[in-house]
Structure formats: structure tokens, C-alpha cells
N, C-alpha and C positions, 0 to 999 in steps of 0.2 A: 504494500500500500504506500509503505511512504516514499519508492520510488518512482511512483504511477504521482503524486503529487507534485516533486520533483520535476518528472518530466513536462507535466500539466502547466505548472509554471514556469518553468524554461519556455515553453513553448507559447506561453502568452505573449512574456514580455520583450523575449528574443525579436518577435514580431512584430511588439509595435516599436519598441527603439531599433528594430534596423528600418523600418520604414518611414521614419522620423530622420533619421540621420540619413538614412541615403536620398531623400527629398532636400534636407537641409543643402549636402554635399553636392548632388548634381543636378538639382534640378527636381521640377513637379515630373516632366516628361521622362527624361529620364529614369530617375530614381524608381519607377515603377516599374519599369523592364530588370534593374537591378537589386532592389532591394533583398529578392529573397537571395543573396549573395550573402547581404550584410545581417541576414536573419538564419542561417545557417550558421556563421561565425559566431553570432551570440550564444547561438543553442546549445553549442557545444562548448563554446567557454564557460556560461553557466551550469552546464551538467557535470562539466569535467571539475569546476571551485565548489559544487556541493559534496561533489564525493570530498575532496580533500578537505572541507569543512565540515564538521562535529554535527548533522541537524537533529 
């Protein structure tokens, strides 16, 4: 369970801060063809800091 939470929130917020940043960075047009670049890199930064963090 509490990896299925983990990933649940990984997955929200990976999504909206790489969508937010990659709009900020390139562009409204842009950043929407790329974003889910910058939403895969969070997902897994945040999965990979929860395991090495205590939750």
C-alpha cells in the first residue's frame, strides 16, 4: 500500500511541475509537445528520494 501511495503521488505532482516548468521554459506551444519529458524526470526523481527517505 504504501508504495501504490508513493507512486500515486509521484505521479500527480511529477505532472503538474513538469508541465508548469516546461511551459515556463519553452513556451505555451511548445512545452506541451515536451512536457511529458520533464514529467518522467520528476517521476523518477521523486520515487527514487522516497525510497532513500524514511516515509
Amino acid at each position: 500500500m504504501n508504495n501504490l501511495m508513493i507512486g500515486a503521488v509521484a505521479g500527480g505532482l511529477s505532472g503538474a511541475v513538469g508541465h508548469f516548468l516546461a511551459g515556463k521554459f519553452h513556451g505555451n506551444e511548445k512545452g506541451q509537445k515536451i512536457y511529458p519529458v520533464y514529467s518522467a524526470t520528476f517521476f523518477g526523481l521523486m520515487v527514487l528520494g522516497a525510497k532513500f527517505i524514511a516515509v
